[in-house]
C-alpha positions in Angstrom: 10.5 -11.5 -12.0 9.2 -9.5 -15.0 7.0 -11.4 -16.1 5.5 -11.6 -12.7 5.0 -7.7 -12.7 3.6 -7.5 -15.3 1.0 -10.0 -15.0 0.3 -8.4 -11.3 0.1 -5.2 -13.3 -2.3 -6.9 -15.8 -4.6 -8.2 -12.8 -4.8 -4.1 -11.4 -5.8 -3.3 -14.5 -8.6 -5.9 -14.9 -9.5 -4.9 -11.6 -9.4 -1.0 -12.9 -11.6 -2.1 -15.4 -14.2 -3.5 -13.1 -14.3 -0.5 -11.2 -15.8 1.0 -13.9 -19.3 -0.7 -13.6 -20.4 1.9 -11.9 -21.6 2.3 -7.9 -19.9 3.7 -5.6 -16.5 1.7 -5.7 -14.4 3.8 -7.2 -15.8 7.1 -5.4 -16.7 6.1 -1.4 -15.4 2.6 -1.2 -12.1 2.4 -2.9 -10.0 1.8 -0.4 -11.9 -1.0 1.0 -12.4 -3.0 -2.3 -8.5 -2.8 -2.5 -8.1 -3.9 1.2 -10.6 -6.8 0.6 -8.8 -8.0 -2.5 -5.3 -7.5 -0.9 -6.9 -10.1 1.6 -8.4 -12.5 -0.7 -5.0 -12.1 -3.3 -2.4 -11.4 -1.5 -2.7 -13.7 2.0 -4.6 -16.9 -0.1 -1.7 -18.8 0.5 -0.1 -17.9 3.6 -3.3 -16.9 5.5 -5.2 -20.3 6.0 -1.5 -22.3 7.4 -1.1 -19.1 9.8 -4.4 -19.4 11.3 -4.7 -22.9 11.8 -1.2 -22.4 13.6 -3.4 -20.2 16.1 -6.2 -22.1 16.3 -8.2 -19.4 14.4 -10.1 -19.1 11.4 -10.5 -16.4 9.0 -14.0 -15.7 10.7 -12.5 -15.1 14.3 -10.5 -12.6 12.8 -12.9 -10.8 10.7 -15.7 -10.2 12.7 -17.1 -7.0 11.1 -16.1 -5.3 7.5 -14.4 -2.6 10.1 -12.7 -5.4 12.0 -11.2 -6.4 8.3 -9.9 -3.5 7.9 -8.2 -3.0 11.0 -6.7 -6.1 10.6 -5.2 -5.2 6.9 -4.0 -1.9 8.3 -2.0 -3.9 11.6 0.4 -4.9 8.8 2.2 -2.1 8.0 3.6 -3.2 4.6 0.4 -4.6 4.1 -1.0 -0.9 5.0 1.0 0.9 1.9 0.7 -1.2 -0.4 -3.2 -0.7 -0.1 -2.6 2.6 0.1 -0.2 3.0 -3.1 -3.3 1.1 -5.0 -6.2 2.7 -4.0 -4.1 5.8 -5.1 -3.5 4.6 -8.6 -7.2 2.8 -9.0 -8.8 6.2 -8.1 -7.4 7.5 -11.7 -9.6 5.1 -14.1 -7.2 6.2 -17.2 -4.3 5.0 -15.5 -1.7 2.8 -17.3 -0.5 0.3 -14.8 2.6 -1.0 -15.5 5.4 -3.8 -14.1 7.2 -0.8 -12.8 4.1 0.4 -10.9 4.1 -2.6 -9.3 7.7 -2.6 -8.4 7.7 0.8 -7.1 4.3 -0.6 -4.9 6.2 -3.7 -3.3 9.7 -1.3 -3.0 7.6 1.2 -0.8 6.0 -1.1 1.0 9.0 -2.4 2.5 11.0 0.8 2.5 8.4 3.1 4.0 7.6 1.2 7.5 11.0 0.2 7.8 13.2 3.0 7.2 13.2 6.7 8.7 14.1 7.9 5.6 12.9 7.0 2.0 13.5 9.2 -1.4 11.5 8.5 -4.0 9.9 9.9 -7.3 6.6 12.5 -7.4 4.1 10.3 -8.0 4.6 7.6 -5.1 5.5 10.7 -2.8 2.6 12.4 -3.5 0.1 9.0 -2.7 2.1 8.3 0.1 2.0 11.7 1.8 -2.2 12.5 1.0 -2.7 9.2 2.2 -0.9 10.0 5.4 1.4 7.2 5.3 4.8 9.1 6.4 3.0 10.2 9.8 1.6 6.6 10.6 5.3 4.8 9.6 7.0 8.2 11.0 8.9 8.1 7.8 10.4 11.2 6.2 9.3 10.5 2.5 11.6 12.6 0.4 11.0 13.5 -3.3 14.1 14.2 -4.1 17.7 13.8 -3.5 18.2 17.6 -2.9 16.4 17.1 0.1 18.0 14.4 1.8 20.8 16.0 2.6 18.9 18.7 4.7 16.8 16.0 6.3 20.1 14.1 7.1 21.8 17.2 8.9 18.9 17.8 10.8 18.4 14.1 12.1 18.2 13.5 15.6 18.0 9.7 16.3 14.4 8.6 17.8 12.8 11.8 16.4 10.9 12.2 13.0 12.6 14.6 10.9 10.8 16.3 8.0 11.8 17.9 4.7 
C-alpha cells in the first residue's frame, strides 16, 4: 500500500513538473488537465468493461470537453479527488508526498459520504475554496474543537456548519 502511494505521489509530481512548460495549464486550465488525466488514469481499467456493458463508448459519453467534465464531476468521489489535486498542482513548489495521496483518496470517500468530516488545515482549506462542503452538504471541520459544537447543533436532514 505504501509503496503504491508513493509511486502515485511520484506520478503527481511528474505531472507538477510538466505543468511547468509553460501555457496556460497551471493558470486558466488547471482543473481540467487534472479532470482529463483523472479520466485517462484513473478509469483506464474499469471504464472501457462499464461501457461496453451499456452499449456505449467513451465517445457517446464525451461529446464536448464541457460534456467531459460534467461527466467527471457526476462522480462525487471522483469530484474531490480532482478537486484536492488541482489544489495541490496550483502550488508548483509543492512536495507531494504518499500521505498526500492518502489524505486525497480518505476525503474522497469521506466528504460525499458523511455529514460530517474533521480534518487537518490544509485539505480543509482546498476543500472549502473549492466549494466542495456545499456541493456534498458536508460540514468539513478543521478541528476536533469544533465538532462537538457542530454535533450539538445537528438536526438530521439539515446541513449543519461550524
Amino acid at each position: 500500500m505504501l509503496q503504491g502511494a508513493k509511486s502515485r505521489a511520484g506520478e503527481e509530481h511528474a505531472q507538477s513538473l510538466r505543468l511547468e512548460g509553460g501555457g496556460p495549464w497551471r493558470r486558466e486550465r488547471l482543473r481540467d488537465v487534472v479532470t482529463a488525466r483523472e479520466l485517462l488514469i484513473e478509469f483506464q481499467n474499469m471504464a472501457p468493461a462499464a461501457f461496453q456493458q451499456r452499449g456505449v463508448g467513451l465517445e457517446d459519453i464525451l461529446t464536448s470537453p464541457e460534456a467531459g467534465v460534467a461527466f467527471m464531476r457526476s462522480m462525487p468521489s471522483t469530484d474531490v479527488s480532482v478537486a484536492l489535486k488541482t489544489a495541490w498542482h496550483r502550488n508548483p513548489d509543492k512536495p507531494w508526498s504518499a500521505n498526500d495521496i492518502y489524505d486525497i483518496d480518505a476525503m474522497a470517500l469521506a466528504v460525499p459520504y458523511c455529514d460530517v468530516v474533521v480534518t487537518e488545515k490544509a485539505c480543509h482549506h482546498a476543500l472549502v475554496s473549492a466549494g466542495m462542503d456545499l456541493r456534498m452538504d458536508t460540514a468539513v471541520l478543521r478541528d476536533l474543537a469544533s465538532l462537538v459544537s457542530t454535533l450539538t447543533n445537528w438536526k438530521p436532514g439539515t446541513r449543519c456548519d461550524a
